[in-house]
C-alpha positions in Angstrom: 0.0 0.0 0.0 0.6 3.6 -0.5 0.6 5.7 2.9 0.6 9.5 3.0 0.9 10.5 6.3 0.0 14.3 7.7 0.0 16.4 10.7 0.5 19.6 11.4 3.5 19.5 13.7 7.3 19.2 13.4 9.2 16.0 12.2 11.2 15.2 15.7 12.1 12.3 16.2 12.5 12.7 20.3 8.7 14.3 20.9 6.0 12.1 21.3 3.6 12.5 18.8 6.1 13.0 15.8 8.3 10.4 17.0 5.4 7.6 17.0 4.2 8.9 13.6 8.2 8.6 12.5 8.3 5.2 14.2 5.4 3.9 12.6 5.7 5.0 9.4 9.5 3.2 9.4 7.9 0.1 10.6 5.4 0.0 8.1 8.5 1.0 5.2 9.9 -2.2 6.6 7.1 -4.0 5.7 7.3 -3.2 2.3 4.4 -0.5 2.1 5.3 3.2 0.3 5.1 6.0 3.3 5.1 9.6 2.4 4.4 12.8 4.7 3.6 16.1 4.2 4.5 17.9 7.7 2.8 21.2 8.1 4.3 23.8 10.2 2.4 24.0 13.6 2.8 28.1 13.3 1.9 28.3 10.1 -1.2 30.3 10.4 -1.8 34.1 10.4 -4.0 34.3 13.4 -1.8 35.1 16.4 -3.0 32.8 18.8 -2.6 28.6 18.5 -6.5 28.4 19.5 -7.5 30.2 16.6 -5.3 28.8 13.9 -6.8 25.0 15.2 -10.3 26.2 14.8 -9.7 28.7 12.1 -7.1 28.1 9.6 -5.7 24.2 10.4 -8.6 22.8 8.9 -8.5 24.4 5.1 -4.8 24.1 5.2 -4.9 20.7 6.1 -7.5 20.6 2.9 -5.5 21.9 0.9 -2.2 20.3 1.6 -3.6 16.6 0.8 -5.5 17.9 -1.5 -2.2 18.7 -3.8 -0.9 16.1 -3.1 -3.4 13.8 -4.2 -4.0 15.8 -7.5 -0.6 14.9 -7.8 -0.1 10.9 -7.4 -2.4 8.6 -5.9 -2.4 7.3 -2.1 -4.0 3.8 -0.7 -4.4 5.5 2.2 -4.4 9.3 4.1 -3.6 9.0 7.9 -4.2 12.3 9.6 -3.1 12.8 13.3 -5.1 15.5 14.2 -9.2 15.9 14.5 -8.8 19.3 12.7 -8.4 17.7 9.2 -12.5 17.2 9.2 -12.6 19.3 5.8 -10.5 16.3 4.0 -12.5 13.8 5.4 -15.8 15.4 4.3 -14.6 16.8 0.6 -11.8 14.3 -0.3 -13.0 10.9 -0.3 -16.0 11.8 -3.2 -12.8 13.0 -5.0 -10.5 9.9 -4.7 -12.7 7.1 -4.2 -10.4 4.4 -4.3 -8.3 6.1 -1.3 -8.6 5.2 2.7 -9.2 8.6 4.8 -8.0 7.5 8.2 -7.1 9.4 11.9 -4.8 8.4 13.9 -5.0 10.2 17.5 -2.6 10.7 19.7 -4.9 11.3 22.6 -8.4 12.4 21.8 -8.9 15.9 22.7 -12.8 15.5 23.1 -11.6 12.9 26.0 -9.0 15.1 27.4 -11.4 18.1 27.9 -13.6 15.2 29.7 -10.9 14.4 31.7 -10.0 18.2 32.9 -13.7 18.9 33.5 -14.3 15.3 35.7 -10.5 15.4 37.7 -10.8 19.3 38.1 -6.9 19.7 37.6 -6.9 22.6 35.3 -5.8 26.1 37.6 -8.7 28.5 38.4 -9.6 30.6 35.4 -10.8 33.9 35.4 -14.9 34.9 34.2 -13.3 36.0 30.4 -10.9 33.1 30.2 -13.3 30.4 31.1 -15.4 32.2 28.5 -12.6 31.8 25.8 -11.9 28.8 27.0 -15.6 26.9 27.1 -15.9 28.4 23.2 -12.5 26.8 22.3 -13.6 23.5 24.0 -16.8 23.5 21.9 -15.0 24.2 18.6 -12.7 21.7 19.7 -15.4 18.9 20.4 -17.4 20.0 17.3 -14.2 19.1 15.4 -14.1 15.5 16.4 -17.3 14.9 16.2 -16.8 15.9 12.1 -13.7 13.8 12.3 -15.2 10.9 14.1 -18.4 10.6 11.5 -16.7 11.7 7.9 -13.4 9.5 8.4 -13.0 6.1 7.4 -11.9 4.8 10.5 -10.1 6.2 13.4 -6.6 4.8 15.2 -6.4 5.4 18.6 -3.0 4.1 20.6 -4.7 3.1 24.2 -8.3 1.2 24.7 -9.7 4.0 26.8 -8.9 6.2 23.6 -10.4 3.6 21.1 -13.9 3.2 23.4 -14.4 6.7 23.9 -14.6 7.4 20.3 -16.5 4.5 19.6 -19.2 5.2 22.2 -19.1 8.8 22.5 -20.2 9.2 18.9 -21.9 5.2 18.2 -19.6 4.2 15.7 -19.3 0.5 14.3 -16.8 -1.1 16.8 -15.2 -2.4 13.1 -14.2 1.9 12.4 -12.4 2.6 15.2 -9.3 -0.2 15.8 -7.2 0.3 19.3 -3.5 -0.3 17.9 -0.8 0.6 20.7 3.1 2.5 20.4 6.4 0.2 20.2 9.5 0.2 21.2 12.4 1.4 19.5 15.4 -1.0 18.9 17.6 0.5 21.4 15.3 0.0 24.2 15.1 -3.3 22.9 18.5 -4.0 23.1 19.2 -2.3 26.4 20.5 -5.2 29.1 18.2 -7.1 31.1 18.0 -6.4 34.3 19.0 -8.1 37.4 16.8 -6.7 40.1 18.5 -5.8 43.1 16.3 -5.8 46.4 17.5 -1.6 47.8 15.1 0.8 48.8 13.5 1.7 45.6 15.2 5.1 44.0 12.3 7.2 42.2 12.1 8.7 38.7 9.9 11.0 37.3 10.1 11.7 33.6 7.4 13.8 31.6 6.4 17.6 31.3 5.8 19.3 35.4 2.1 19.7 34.1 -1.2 19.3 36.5 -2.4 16.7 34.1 0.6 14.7 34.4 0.0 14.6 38.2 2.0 17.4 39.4 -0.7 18.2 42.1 -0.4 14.8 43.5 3.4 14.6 43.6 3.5 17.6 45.5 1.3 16.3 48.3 2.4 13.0 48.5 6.6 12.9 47.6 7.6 14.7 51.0 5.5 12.5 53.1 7.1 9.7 51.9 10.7 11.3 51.9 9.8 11.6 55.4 8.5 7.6 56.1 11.5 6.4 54.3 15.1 8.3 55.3 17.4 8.5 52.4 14.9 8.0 49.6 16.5 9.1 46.7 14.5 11.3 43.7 14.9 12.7 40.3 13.2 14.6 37.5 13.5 15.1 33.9 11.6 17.7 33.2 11.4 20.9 30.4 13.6 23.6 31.4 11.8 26.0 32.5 10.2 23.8 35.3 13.4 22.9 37.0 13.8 25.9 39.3 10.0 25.0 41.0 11.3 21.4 40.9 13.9 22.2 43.2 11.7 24.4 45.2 8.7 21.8 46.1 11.2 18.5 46.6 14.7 20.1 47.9 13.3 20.8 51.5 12.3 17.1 51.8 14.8 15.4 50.0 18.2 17.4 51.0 21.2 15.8 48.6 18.5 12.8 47.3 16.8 15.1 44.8 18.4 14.8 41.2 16.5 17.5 39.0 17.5 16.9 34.6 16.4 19.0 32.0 15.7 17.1 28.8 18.4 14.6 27.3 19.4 12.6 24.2 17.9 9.1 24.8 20.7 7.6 25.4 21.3 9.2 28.4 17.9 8.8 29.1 18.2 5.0 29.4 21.1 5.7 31.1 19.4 7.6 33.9 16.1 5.0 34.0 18.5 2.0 34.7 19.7 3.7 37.6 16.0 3.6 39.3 14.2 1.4 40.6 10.3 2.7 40.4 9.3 4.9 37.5 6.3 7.2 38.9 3.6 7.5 36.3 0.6 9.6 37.9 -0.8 11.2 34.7 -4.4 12.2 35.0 -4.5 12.0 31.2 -2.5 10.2 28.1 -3.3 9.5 24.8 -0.5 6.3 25.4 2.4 7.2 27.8 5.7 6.5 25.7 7.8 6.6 29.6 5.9 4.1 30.9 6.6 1.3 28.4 10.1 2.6 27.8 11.2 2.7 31.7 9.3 -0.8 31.8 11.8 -2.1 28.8 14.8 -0.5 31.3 13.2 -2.4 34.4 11.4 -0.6 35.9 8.8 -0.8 38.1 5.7 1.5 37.2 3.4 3.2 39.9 1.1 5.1 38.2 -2.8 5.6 36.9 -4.1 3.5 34.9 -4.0 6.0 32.1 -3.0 6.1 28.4 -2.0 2.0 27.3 -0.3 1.5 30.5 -3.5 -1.2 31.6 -3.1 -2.4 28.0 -0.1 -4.1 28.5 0.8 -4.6 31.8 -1.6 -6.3 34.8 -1.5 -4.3 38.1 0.1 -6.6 40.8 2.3 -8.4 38.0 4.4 -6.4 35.6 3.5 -2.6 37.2 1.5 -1.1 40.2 -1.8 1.3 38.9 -5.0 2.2 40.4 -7.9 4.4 38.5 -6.8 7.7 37.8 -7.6 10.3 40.0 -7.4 7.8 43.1 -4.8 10.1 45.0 -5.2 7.7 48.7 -5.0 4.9 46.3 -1.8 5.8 44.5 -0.3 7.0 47.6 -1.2 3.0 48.6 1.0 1.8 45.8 4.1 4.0 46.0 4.4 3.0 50.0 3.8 -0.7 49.1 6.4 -0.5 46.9 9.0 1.4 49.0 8.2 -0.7 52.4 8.7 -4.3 50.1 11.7 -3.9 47.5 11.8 -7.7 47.3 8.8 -7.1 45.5 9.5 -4.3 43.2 12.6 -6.4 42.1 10.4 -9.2 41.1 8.0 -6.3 39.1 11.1 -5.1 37.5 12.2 -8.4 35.9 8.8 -9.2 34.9 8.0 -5.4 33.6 10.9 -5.8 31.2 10.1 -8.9 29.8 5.8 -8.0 29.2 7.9 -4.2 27.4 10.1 -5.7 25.1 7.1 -7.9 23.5 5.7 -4.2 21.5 7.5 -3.0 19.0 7.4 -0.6 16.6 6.5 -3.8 14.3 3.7 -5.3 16.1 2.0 -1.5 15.7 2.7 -1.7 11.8 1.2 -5.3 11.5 -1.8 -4.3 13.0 -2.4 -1.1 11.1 -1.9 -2.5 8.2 -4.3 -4.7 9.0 -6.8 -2.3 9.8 -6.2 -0.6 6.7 -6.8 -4.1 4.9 -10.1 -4.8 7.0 -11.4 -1.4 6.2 -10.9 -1.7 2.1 -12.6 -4.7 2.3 -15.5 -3.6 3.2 -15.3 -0.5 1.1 -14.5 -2.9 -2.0 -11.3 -1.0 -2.8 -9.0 -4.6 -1.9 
């Protein structure tokens, strides 16, 4: 098949949503399929504020980009990554009737604005922000719902992702396929670990956002800094956070807090091979890539059950996760796991094991199969 792959963000290799779309679109390469991509710049727009260019310009671009290039040579399939390409999905397909229109999310934004509204972990806004903000949210729901009913089908990289679109909007349980992230080969190749039974040393990696779980952290980390003398800590967070990193977690944790700013990945295996417990709190993911990937370093995971994390791993064998949101319940988890290290070693070894069966492959195989599945039933095999 012939894959054209869009979205309207940059071509990086070490983000998250561009580096799955990158990883994917090499596994499927691999597998002998034709992947093209047409990367539009995320400031592209004239409007001078991101909210606007989504709901005001991203669409017709979008249009218009995969537009050209379908006037210009003929695609199998379109993959789209974000819900604001609902123009293409309506006015394409009648044009190029042997091609699949497809999304792929990265974490449905419909769900995430469910998620802030239900866990209440968005900051205070004032009267004419919360007015800016509930018209944004509306555009931004009206935009999946266009997505969710013109597109083919719809890829979504976690189960809670997949069943949300499927029910929220009562589509066919055949249009919307739940097809998780991979590992890369270095992850795969990193050394198996052999657990050592210490006092679990904690890693946090991920943007210092309230919907990663900052909140929690912030209440819970010094209390058990406290319960446990010389627990050891460290960060790797964006720049910019690592000053009120050191401000919450130095007071508790003296000469044990580590704080990192963003590194090359091989460093970043580096540092989670020199843990024991990755913390994984996130109040919402589309997937979670740090989970899977600490879990391929041996790790043991305490986190929500968020993104694909409950996917892949069961909670008392490979990681440690309770329902998102559950702060007495996570807090259960992380002193469990500090208090029995014999246990956490036996996670660890297991953890790494369950990781290293995803890769990058597996999630190629089973969109293509999607993609098969679906032209079947549109007659275009």
């Amino acid at each position: 098949m012939r894959f054209l792959v869009a979205a309207q963000f940059l071509p990086d290799p070490n983000s998250g949503s561009a580096g799955s779309v990158l990883a994917v679109g090499q596994a499927l390469a691999e597998r002998g399929h034709t992947v093209d991509y047409e990367w539009l710049p995320p400031n592209r727009g004239r409007l001078p504020h991101p909210a606007l260019q989504r709901h005001f310009e991203m669409p017709a671009q979008q249009l218009r980009a995969l537009a050209s290039r379908l006037k210009a040579q003929p695609y199998d399939v379109v993959m789209v990554s974000q819900p604001y390409a609902y123009l293409a999905y309506e006015l394409l397909p009648a044009l190029h009737p042997r091609t699949l229109f497809l999304n792929r999310t990265h974490g449905w934004e419909h769900r995430l604005l469910r998620a802030e509204q239900s866990l209440g972990y968005e900051p205070t806004k004032t009267l004419g922000r919360r007015v800016l903000s509930g018209a944004s949210s509306a555009m931004t729901v009206m935009a999946c719902w266009r997505t969710a009913r013109a597109a083919h089908g719809l890829v979504a990289p976690s189960s809670l992702c997949a069943r949300f679109i499927q029910q929220t909007y009562s589509l066919p349980d055949s249009k919307v396929a739940f097809i998780g992230y991979g590992l890369d080969a270095d992850f795969l190749e990193w050394p198996r670990v052999e657990p050592a039974v210490r006092l679990p040393r904690l890693l946090f990696v991920g943007n210092y956002l309230a919907r990663k779980g900052t909140r929690l952290l912030e209440e819970v980390l010094p209390r058990m800094a406290r319960r446990f003398p010389g627990l050891e800590l460290s960060f790797v967070v964006q720049p910019e956070a690592m000053a009120e990193v050191e401000r919450r977690y130095r007071p508790a944790f003296g000469a044990g807090l580590r704080v990192h700013r963003w590194m090359p990945r091989a460093e970043l295996r580096e540092l989670y091979s020199a843990h024991e417990v990755l913390l994984f709190p996130s109040l919402f993911e589309g997937f979670g890539k740090t989970w899977l990937e600490g879990m391929a370093c041996g790790l043991c995971v305490v986190g929500f059950d968020e993104g694909g994390l409950g996917d892949l791993a069961e909670h008392g064998r490979e990681a440690l996760f309770c329902e998102a949101g559950d702060v007495a319940g996570w807090e259960r988890l992380l002193v469990e796991a500090l208090a029995n290290p014999e246990r956490v070693a036996e996670l660890r070894g297991r953890a790494q094991e369950r990781a290293r069966q995803r890769t990058w492959d597996e999630t190629a195989k089973d969109t293509e199969r999607f993609c098969e599945q679906l032209r079947a039933e549109r007659g275009l095999g």
